[in-house]
MDAnalysis code that builds the backbone (N, CA, C; Angstrom):
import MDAnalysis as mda
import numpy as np

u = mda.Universe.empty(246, n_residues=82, atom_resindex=np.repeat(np.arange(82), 3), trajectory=True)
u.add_TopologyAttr("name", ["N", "CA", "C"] * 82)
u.add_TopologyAttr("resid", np.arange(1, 83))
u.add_TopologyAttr("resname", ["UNK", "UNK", "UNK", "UNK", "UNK", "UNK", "UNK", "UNK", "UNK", "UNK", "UNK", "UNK", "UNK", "UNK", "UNK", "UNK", "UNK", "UNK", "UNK", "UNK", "UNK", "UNK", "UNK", "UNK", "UNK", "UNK", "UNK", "UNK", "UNK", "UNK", "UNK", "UNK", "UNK", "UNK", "UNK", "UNK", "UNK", "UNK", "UNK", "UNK", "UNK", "UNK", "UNK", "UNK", "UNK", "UNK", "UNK", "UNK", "UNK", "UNK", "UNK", "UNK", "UNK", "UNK", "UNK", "UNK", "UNK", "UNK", "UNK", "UNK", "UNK", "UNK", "UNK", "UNK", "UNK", "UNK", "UNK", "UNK", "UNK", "UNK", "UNK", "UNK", "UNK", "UNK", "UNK", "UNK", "UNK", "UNK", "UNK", "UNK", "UNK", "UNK"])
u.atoms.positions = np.array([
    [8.066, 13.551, -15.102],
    [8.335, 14.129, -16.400],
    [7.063, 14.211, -17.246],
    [6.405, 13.055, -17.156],
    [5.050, 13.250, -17.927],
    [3.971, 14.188, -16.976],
    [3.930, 13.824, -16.206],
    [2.745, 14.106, -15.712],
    [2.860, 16.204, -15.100],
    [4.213, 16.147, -14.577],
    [4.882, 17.733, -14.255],
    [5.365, 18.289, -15.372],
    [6.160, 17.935, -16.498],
    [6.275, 18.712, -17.329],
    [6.347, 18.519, -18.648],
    [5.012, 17.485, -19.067],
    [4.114, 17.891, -20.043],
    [5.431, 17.008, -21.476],
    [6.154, 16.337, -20.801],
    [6.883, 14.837, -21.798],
    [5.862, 14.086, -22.340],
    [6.025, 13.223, -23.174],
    [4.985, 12.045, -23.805],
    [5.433, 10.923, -22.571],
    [4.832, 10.323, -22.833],
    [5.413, 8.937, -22.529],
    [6.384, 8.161, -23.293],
    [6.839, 8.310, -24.385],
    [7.841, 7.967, -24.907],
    [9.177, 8.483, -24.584],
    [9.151, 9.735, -24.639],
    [9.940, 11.114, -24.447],
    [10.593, 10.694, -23.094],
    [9.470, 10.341, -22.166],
    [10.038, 10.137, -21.085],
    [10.946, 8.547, -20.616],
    [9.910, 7.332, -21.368],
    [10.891, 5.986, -21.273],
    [12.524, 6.424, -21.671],
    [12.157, 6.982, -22.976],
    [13.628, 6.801, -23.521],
    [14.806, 7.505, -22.488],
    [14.301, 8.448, -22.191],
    [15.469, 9.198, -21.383],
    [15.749, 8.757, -20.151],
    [14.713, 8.395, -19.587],
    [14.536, 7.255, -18.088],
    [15.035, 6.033, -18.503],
    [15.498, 5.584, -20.357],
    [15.801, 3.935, -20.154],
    [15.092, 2.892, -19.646],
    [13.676, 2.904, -19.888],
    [13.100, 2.235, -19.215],
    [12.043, 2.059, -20.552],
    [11.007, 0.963, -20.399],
    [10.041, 0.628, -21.200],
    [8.688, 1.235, -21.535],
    [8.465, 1.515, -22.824],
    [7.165, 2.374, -22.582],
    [6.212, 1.736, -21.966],
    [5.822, 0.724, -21.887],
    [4.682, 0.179, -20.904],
    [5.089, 0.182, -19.347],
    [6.504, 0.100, -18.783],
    [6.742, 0.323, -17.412],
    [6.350, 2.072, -17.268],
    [6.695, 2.954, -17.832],
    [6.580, 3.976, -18.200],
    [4.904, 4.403, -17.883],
    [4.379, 3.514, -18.701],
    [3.198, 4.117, -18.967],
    [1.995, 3.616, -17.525],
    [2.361, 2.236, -17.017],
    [1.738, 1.657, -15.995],
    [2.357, 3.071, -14.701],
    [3.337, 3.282, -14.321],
    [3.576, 4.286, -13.444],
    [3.261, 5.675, -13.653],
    [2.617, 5.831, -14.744],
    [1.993, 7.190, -14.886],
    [1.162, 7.301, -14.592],
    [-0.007, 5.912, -15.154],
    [-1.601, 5.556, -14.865],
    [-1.256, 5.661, -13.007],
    [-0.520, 4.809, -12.352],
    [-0.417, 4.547, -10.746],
    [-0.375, 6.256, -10.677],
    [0.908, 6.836, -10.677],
    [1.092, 8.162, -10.389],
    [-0.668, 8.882, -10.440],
    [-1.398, 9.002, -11.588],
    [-2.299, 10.072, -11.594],
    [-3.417, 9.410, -10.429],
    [-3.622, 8.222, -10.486],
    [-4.323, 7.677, -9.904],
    [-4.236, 8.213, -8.167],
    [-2.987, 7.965, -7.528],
    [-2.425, 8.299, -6.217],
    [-2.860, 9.746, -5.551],
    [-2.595, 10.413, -7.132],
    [-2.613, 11.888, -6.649],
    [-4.208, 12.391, -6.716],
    [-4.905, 11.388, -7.109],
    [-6.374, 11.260, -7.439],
    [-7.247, 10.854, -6.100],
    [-6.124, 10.192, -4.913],
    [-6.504, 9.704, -3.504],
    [-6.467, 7.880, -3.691],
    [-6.048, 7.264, -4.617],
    [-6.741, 6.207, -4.908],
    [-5.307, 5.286, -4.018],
    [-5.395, 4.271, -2.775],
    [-4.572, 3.541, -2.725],
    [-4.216, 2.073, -3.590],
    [-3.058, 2.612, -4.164],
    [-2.688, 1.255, -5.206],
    [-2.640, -0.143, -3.808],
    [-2.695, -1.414, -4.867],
    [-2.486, -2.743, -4.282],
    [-1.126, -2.782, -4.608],
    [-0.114, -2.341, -5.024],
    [0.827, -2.662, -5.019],
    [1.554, -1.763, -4.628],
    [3.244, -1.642, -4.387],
    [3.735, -0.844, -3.620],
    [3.599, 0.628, -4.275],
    [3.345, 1.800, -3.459],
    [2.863, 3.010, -3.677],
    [4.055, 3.930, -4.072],
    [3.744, 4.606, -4.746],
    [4.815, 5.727, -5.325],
    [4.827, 7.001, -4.750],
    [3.790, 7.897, -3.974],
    [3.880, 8.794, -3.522],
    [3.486, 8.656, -1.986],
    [4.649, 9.829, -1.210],
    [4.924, 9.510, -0.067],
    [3.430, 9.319, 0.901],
    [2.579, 10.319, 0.904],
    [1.482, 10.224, 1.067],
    [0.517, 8.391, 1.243],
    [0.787, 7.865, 0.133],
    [0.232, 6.822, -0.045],
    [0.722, 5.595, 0.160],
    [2.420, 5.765, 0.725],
    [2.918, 4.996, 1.342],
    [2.705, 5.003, 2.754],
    [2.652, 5.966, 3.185],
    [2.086, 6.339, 4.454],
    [1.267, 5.708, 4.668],
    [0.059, 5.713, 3.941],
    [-1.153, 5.042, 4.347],
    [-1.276, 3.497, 4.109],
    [-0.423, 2.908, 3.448],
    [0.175, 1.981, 3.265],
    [0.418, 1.063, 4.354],
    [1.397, 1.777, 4.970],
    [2.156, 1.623, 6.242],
    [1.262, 1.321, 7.451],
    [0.112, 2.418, 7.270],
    [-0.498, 2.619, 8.540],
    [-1.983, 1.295, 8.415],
    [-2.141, 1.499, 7.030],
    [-3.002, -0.074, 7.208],
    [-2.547, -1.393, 6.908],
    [-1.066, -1.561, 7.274],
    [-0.279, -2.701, 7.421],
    [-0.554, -2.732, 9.030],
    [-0.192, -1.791, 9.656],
    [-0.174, -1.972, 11.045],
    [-1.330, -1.911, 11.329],
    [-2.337, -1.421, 11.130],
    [-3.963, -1.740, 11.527],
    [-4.222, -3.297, 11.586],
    [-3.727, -3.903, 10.446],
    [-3.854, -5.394, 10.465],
    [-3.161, -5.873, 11.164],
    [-1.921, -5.754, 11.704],
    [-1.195, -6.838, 12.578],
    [-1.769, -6.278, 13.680],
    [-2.266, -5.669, 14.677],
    [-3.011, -4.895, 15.737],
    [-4.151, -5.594, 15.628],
    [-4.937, -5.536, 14.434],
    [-5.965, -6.575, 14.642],
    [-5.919, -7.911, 14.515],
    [-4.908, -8.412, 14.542],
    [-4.770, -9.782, 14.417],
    [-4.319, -10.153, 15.630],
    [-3.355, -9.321, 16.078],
    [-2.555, -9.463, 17.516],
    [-3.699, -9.404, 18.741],
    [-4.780, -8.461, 18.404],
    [-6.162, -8.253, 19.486],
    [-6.592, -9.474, 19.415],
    [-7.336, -10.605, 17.948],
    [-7.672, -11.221, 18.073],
    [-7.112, -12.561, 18.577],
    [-5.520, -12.891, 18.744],
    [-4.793, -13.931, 19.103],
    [-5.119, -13.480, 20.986],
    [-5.234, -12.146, 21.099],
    [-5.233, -12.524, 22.586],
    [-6.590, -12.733, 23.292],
    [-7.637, -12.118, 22.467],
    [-8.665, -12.690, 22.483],
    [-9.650, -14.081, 23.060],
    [-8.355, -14.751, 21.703],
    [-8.987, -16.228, 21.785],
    [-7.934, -16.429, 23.195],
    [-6.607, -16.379, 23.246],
    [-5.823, -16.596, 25.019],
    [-6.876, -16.404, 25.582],
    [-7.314, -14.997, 26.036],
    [-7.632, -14.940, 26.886],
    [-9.452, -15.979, 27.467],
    [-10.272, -15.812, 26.183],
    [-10.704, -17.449, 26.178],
    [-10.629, -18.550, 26.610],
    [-9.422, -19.089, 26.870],
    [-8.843, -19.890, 26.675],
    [-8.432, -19.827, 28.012],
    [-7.665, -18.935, 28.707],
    [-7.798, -18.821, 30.181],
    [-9.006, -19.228, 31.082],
    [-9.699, -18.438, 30.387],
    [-10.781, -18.015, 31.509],
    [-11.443, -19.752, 31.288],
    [-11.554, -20.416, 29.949],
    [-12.463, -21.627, 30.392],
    [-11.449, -22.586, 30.760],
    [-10.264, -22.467, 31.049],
    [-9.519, -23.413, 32.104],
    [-9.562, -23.131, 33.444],
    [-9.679, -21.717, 33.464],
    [-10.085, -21.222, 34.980],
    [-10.971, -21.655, 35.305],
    [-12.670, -21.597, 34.658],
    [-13.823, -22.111, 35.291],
    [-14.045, -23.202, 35.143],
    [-13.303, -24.461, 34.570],
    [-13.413, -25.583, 34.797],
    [-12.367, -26.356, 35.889],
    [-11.769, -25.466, 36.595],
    [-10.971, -25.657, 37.826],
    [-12.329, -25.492, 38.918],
])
């Protein structure tokens, strides 16, 4: 409403029922998103949830590489001390 068709931010809490500072923090997130910027907190546009998503799973992939890592470590110097 604010940002597509040119509401205040007031204009828009009231009719949304919601607080002008909740209001106003999701407008700042909103322009920001559409600006490329990934929020730290959960994302509002689909786009940026996406990417969200996809560097959630980058991290468990790299964490999961490094747990087998150290296994496999861990094999091999029980193997060569056999």
């Amino acid at each position: 409403m604010v940002l597509d068709k040119d509401n205040s931010i007031p204009e828009a809490s009231n009719a949304m029922g919601v607080g002008y500072t909740a209001m106003r923090r999701w407008v700042n997130q909103l322009e920001a998103e559409r600006g490329g910027h990934t929020p730290k907190a959960k994302a509002i546009t689909y786009d940026q949830q996406r990417i969200q998503a996809l560097e959630a799973k980058v991290k468990q992939i790299e964490w999961e590489k490094e747990i087998l890592k150290k296994a496999t470590a861990l094999l091999m110097s029980d193997t060569i001390k056999r």
